[in-house]
N, C-alpha and C positions, 0 to 999 in steps of 0.2 A: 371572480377575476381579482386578481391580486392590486388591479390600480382603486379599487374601491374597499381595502383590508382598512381598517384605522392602525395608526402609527404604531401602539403598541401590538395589537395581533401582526401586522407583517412581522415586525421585530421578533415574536414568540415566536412564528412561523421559522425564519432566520435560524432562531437558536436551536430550534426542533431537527431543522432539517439538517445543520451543521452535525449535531448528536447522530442520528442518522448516518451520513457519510461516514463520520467514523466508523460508529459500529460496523458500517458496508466494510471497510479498509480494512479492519481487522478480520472480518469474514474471507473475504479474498483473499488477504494471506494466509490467513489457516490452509485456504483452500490451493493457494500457490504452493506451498508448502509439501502439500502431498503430493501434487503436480510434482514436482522437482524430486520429492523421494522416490515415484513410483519412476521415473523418466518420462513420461506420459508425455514429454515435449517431442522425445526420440521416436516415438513409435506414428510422430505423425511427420515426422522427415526433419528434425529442427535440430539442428547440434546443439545447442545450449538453452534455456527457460530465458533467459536474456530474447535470443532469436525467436524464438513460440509468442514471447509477448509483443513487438514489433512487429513482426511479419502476420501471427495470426489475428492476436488480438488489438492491432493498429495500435497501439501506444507508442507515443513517440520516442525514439533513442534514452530521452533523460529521462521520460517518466517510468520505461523500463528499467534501466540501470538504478532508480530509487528505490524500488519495488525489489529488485535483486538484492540490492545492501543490504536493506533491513531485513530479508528473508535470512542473510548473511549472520546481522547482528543480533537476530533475534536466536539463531542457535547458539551463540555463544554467549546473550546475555538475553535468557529468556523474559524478564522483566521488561525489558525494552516493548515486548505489543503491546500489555497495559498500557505504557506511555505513550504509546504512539494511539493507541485509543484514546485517550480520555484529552489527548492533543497537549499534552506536556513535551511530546518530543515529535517534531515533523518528522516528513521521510526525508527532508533536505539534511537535520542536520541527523537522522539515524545515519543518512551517506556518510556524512562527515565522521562520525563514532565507528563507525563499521571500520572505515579505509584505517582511523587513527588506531583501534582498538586492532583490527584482526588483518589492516594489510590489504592489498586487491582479493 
């Protein structure tokens, strides 16, 4: 049970699992990624990978549109997943670089 970890293992735990999400984050987008090249959103009735991750995969409006950016900015500035892995660069401001860098 985690209310009996000692202070320093929850915290290692913390950092582990933080390490974790990420590497999940950049896995999903890889895996978004194909999604979106193959259309594979279209062949299940979705007009845009936007609408698939909303409607299918319940993600809410913004955390979609974050997810869509960085897919965005990561084709025009592939170095961007590293950074968004290793947590140099969130998906809030990858939004923000995307929209400034490449526009809606």
């Amino acid at each position: 049970m985690i209310r009996y970890l000692t202070d320093a293992n929850l915290l290692k735990r913390v950092e582990n699992l933080v390490t974790k999400e990420r590497e999940i984050l950049k896995e999903l987008l890889d895996h978004l990624e194909e999604v979106h090249r193959r259309r594979l959103y279209a062949d299940l009735g979705y007009s845009s990978l936007y609408m698939y991750l909303v409607k299918h995969l319940k993600y809410s409006e913004g955390a979609a549109v974050r997810r869509v950016s960085a897919l965005k900015l990561i084709t025009k500035v592939p170095a961007a997943k590293k950074l968004i892995q290793t947590g140099e660069l969130s998906l809030t401001v990858a939004t923000q670089a995307q929209v400034s860098l490449c526009g809606n």
